[in-house]
N, CA, C and O atoms as a GROMACS GRO file, in nm:
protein
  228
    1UNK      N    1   8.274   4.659   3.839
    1UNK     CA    2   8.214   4.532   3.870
    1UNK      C    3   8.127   4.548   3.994
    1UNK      O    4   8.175   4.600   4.095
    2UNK      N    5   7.990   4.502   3.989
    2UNK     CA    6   7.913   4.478   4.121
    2UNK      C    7   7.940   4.400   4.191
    2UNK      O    8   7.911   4.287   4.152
    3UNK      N    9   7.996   4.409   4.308
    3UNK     CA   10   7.996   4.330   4.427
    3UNK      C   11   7.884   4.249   4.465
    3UNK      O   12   7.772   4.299   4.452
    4UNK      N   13   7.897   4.094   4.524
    4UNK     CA   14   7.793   4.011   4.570
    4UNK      C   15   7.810   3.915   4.644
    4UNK      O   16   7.879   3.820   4.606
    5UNK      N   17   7.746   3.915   4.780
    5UNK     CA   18   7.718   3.826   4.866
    5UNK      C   19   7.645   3.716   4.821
    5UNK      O   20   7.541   3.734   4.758
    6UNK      N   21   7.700   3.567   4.852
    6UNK     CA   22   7.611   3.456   4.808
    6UNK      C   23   7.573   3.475   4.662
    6UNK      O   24   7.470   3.415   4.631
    7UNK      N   25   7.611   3.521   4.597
    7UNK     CA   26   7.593   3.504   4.470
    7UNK      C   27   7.475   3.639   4.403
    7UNK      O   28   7.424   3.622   4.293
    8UNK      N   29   7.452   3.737   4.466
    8UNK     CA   30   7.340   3.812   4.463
    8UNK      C   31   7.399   4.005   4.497
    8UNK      O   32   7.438   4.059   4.601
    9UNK      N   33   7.383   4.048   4.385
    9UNK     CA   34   7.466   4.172   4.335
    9UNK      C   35   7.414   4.268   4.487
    9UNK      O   36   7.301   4.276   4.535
   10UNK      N   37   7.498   4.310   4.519
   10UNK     CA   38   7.486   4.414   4.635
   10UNK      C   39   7.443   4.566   4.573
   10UNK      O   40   7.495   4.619   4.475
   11UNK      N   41   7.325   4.626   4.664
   11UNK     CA   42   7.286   4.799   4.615
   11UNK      C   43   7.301   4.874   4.776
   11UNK      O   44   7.380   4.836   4.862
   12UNK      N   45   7.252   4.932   4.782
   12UNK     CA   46   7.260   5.071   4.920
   12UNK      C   47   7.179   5.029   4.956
   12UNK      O   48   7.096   5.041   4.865
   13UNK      N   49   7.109   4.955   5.078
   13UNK     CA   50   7.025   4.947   5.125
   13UNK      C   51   6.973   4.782   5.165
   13UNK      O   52   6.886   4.747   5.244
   14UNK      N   53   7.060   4.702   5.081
   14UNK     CA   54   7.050   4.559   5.107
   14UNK      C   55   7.088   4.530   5.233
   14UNK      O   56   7.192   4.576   5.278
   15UNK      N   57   6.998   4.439   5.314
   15UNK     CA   58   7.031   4.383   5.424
   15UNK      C   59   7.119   4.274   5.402
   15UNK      O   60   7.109   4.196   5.307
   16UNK      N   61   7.209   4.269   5.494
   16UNK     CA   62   7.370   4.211   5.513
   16UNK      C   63   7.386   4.122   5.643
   16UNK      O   64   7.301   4.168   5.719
   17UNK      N   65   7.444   4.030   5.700
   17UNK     CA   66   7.526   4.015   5.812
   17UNK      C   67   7.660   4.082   5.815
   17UNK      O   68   7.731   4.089   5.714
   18UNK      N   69   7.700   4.138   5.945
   18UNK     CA   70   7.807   4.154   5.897
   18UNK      C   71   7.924   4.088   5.866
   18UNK      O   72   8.020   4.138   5.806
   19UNK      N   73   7.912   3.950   5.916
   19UNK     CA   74   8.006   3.889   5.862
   19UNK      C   75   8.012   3.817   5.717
   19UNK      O   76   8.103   3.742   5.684
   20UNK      N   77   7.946   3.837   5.669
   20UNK     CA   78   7.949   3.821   5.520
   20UNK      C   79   8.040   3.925   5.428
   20UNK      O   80   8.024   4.047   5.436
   21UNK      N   81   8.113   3.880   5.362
   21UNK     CA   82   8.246   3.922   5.278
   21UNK      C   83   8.192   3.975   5.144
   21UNK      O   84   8.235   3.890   5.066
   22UNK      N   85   8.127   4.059   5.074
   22UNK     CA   86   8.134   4.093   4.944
   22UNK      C   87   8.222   4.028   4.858
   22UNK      O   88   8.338   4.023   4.900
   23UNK      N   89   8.201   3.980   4.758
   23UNK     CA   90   8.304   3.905   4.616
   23UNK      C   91   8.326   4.034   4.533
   23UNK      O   92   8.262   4.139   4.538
   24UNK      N   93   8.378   4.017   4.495
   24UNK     CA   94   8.461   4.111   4.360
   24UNK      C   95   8.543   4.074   4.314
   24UNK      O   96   8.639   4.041   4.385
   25UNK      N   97   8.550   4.060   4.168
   25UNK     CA   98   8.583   4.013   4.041
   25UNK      C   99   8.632   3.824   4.114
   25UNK      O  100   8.750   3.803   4.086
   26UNK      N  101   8.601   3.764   4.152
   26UNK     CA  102   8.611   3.627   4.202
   26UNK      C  103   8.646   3.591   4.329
   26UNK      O  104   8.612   3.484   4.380
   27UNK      N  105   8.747   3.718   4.414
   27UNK     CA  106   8.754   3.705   4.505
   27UNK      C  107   8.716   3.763   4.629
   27UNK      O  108   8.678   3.880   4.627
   28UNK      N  109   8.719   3.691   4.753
   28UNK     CA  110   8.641   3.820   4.859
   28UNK      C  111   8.748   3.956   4.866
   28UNK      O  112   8.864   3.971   4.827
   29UNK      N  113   8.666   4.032   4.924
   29UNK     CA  114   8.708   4.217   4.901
   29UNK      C  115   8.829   4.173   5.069
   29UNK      O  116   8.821   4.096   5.164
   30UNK      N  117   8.918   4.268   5.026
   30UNK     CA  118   8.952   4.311   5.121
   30UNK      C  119   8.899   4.374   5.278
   30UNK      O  120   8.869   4.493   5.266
   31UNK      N  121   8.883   4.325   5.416
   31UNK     CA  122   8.815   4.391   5.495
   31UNK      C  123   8.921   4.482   5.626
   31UNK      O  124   9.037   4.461   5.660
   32UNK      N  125   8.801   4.606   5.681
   32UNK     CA  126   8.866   4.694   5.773
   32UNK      C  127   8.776   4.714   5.825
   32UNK      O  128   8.698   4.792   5.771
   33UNK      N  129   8.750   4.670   5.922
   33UNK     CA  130   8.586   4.702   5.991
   33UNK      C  131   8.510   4.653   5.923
   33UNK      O  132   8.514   4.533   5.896
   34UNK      N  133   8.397   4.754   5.867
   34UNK     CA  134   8.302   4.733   5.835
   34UNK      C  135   8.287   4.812   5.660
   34UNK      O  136   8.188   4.865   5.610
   35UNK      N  137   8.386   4.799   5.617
   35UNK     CA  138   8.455   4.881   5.527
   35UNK      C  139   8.498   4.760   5.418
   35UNK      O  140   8.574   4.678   5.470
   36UNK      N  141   8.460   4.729   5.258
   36UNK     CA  142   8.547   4.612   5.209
   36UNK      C  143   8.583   4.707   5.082
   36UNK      O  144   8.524   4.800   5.028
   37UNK      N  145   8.720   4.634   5.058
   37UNK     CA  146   8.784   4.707   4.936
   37UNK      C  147   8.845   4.566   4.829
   37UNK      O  148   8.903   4.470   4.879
   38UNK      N  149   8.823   4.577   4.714
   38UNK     CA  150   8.878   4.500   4.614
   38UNK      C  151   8.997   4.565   4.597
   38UNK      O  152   9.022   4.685   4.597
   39UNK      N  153   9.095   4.429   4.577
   39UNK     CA  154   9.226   4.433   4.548
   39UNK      C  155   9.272   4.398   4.397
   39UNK      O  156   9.382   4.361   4.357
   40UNK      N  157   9.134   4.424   4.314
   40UNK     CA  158   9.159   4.442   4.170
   40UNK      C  159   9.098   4.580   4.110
   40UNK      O  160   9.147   4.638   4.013
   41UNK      N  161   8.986   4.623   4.179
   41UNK     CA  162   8.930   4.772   4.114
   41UNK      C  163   8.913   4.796   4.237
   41UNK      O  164   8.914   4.723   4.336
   42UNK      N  165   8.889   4.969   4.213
   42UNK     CA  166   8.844   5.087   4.319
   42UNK      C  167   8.720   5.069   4.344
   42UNK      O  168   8.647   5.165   4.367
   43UNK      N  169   8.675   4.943   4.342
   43UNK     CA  170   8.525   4.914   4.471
   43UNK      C  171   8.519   4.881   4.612
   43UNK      O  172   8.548   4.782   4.679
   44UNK      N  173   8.472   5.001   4.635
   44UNK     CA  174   8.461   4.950   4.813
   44UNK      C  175   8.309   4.973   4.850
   44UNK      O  176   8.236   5.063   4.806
   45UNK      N  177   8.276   4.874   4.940
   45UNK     CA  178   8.152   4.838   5.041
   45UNK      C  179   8.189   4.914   5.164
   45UNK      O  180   8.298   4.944   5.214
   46UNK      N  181   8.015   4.945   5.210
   46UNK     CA  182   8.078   4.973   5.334
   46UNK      C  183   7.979   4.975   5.423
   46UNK      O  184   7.948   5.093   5.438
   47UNK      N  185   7.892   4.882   5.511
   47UNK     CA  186   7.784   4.829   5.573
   47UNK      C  187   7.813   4.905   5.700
   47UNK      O  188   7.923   4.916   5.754
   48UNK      N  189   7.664   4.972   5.750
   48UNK     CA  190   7.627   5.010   5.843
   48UNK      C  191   7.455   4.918   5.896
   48UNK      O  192   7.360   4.874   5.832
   49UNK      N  193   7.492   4.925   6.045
   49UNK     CA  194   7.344   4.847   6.112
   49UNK      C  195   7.306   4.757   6.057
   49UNK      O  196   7.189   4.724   6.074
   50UNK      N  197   7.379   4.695   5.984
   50UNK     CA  198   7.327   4.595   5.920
   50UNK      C  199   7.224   4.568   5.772
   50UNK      O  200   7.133   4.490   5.742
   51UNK      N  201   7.294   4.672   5.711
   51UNK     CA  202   7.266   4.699   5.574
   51UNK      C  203   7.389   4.775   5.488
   51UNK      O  204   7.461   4.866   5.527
   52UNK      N  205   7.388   4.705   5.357
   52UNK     CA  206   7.468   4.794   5.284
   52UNK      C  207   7.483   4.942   5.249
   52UNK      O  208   7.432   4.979   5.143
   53UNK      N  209   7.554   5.044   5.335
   53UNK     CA  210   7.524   5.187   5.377
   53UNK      C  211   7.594   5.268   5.196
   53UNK      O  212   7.553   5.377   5.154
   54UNK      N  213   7.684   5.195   5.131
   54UNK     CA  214   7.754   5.297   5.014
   54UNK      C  215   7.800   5.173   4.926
   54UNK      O  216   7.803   5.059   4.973
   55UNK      N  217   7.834   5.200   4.806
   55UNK     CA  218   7.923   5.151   4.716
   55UNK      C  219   7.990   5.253   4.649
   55UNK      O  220   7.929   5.344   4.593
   56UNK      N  221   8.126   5.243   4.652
   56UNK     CA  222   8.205   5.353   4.605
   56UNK      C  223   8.266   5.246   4.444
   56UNK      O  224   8.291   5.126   4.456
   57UNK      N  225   8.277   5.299   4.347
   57UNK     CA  226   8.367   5.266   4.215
   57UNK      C  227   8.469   5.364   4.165
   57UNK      O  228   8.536   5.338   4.065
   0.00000   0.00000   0.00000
């Protein structure tokens, strides 16, 4: 599943706040820093400077 801020699918390189939470599968991702992990699949975010730096599946 693609992760999405505000309603709008997240890629590598999207500009972010960092306080904005990635969604996955309905709910927000799990956070650790700057690091988000879903607590239904092996997707994790992981924002640097203020852009989306990886998506792991």
């Amino acid at each position: 599943m693609t992760p999405t801020v505000h309603g709008l699918e997240l890629r590598p390189g999207d500009e972010v706040d960092d306080r904005d939470i990635p969604v996955c599968h309905g709910e927000p991702m799990l956070r650790a820093g700057l690091v988000f992990a879903c607590s239904s699949c092996p997707t994790v975010v992981e924002y640097a400077d203020g852009l989306v730096f990886d998506i792991r599946t």
